[in-house]
Backbone as CSV, one residue per row, in Angstrom:
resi,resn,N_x,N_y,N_z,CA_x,CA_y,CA_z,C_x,C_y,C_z
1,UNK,0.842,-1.186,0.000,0.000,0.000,0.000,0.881,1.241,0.000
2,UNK,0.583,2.213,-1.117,1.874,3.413,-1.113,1.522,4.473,-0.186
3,UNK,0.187,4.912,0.244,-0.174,5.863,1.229,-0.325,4.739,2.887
4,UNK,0.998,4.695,3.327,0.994,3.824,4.503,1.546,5.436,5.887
5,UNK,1.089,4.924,6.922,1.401,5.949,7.984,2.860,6.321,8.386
6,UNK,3.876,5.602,7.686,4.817,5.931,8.082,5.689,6.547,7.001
7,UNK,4.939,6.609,5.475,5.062,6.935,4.560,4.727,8.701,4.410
8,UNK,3.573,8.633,4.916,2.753,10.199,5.056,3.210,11.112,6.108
9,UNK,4.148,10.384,7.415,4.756,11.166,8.402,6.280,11.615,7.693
10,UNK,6.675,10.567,7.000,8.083,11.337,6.245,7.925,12.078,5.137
11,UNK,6.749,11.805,4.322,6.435,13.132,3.589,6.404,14.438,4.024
12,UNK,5.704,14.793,5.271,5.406,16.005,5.712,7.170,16.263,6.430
13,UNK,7.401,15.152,7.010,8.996,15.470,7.708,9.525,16.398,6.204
14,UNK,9.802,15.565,5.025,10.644,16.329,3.662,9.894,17.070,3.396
15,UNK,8.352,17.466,3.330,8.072,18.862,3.308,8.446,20.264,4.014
16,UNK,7.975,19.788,5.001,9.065,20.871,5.928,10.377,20.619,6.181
17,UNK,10.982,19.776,5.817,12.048,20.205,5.704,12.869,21.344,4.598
18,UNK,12.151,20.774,3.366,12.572,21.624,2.559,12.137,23.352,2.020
19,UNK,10.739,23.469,2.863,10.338,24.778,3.267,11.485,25.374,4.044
20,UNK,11.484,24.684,5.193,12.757,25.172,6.207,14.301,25.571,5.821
21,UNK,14.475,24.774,4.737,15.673,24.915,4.000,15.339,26.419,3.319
22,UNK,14.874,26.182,2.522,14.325,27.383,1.447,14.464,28.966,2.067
23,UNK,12.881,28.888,3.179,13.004,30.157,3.966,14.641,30.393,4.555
24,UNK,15.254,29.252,4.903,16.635,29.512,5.777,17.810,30.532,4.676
25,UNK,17.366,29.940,3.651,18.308,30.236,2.500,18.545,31.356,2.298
26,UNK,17.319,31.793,2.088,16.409,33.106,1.977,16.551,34.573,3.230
27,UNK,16.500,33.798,4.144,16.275,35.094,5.302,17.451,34.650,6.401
28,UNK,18.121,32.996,6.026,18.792,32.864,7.232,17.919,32.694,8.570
29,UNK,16.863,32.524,8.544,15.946,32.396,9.637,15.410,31.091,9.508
30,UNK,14.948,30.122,10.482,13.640,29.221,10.258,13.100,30.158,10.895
31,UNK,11.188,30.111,10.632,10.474,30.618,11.622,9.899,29.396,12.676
32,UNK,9.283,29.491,13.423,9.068,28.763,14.970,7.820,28.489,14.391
33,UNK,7.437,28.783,13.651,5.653,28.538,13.666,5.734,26.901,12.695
34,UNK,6.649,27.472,11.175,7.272,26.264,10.573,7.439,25.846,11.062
35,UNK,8.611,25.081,11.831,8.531,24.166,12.899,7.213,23.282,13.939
36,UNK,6.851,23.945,14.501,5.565,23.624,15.297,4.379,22.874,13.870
37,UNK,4.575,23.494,13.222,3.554,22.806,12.269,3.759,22.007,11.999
38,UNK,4.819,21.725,11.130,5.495,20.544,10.993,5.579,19.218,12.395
39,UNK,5.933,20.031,13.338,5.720,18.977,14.280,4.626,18.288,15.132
40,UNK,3.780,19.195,14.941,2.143,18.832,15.307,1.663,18.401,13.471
41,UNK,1.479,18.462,12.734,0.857,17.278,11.948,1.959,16.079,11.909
42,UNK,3.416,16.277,12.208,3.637,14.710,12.080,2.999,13.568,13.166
43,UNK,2.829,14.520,14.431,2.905,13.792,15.618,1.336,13.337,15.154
44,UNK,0.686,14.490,14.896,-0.648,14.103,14.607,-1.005,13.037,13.876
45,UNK,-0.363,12.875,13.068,-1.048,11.620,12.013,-0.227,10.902,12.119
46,UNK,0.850,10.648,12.860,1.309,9.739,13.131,0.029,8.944,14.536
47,UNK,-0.178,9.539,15.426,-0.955,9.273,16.279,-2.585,8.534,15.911
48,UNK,-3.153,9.538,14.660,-4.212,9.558,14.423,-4.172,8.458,13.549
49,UNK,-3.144,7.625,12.528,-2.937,6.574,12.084,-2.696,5.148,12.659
50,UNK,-1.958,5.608,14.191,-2.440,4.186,15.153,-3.079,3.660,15.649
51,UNK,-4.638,5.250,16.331,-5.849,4.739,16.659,-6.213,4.217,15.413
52,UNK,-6.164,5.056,14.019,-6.989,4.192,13.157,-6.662,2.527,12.790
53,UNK,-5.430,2.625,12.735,-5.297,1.502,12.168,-5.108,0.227,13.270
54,UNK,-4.407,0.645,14.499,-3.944,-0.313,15.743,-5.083,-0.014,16.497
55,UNK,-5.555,1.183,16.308,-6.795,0.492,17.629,-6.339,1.839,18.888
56,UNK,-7.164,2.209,19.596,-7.594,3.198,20.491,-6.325,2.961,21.609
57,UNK,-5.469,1.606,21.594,-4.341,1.372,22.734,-3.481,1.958,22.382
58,UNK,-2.945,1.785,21.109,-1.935,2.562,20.127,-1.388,3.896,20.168
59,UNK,-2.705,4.652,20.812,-2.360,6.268,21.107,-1.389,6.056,22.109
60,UNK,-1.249,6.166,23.160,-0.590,6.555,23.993,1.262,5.788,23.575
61,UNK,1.123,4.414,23.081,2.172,4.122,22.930,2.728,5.168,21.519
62,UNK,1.768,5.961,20.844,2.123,6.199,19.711,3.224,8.048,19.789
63,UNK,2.515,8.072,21.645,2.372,9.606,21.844,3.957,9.700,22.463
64,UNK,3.869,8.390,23.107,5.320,7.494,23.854,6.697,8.087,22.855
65,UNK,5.867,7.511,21.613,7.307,7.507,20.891,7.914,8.440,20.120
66,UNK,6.661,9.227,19.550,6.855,11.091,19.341,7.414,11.610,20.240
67,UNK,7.454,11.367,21.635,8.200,11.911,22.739,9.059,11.920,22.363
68,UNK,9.883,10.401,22.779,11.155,10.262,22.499,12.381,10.248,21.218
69,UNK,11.242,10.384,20.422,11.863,10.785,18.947,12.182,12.185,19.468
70,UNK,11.182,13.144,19.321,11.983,14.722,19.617,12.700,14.500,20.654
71,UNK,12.631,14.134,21.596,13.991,14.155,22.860,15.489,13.659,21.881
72,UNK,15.283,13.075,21.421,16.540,12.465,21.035,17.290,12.757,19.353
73,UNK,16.342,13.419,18.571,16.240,14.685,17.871,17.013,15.657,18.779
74,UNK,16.568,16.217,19.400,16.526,17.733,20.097,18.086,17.630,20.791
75,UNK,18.605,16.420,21.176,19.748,16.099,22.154,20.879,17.257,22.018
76,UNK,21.400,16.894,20.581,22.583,16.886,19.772,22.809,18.751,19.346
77,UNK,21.358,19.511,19.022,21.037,21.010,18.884,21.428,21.317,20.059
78,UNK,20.546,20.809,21.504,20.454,21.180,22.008,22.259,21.677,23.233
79,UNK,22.904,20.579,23.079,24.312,20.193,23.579,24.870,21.638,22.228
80,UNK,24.748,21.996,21.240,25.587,22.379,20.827,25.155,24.023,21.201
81,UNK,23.829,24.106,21.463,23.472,25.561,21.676,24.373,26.017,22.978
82,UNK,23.775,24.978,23.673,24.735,24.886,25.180,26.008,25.615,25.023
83,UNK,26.856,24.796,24.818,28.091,25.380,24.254,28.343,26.325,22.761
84,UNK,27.690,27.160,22.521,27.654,28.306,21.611,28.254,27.834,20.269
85,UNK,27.784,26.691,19.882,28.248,26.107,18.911,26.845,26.567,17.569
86,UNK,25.626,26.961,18.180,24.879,27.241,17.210,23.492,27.879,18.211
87,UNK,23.022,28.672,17.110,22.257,29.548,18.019,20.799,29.315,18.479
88,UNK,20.078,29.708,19.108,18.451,29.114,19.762,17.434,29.911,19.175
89,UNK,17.195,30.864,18.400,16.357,31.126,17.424,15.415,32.274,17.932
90,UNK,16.295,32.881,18.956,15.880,34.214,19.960,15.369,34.992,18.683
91,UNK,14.460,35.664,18.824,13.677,36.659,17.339,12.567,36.366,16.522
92,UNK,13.281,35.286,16.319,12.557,34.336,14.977,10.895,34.419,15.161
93,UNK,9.947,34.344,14.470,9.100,34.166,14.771,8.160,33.396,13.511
C-alpha cells in the first residue's frame, strides 16, 4: 500500500524540511511557527494513524514515541546551543 502511515509522516517530515531549508536560505531564519507545524501534523497523524489503524491502545504508545523521537532529535542542537556552537532562534518568529 503506497499511502501507509509511516510513509505520510516522512512526507510532511521532507516537506518541511525543505520549506525550512528554502526560507533559511532566503532570510537565514527558520520561523518557529514552521517548525511547530510541521511537528504537530507529524505527531498528529502519526498518532491519528495508530488509533486508526492499531486500535484506540496505540495512542498513547504512539504519543510514547513522538516523545522520544523529539527528545533524542533535540539532544545533539540542544548540547551544541549549550556550548555556543549554534544559536536558539531568539527573534525568529
Amino acid at each position: 500500500m503506497l499511502l501507509r502511515a509511516d510513509n505520510l509522516v516522512a512526507f510532511v517530515a521532507v516537506a518541511v524540511s525543505l520549506a525550512a531549508a528554502i526560507v533559511d536560505h532566503r532570510s537565514g531564519r527558520i520561523p518557529n511557527r514552521l517548525v511547530a507545524i510541521g511537528a504537530a501534523v507529524s505527531v498528529g497523524a502519526r498518532v491519528w494513524f495508530a488509533a486508526f489503524l492499531d486500535g484506540p491502545g496505540a495512542i498513547i504508545t504512539a504519543l510514547i514515541v513522538a516523545l522520544l523521537g523529539a527528545l533524542a532529535c533535540g539532544l545533539i542542537p540542544f548540547a551544541l546551543y549549550l556550548g555556543r556552537g549554534m544559536g536558539g532562534g531568539a527573534g525568529a518568529s
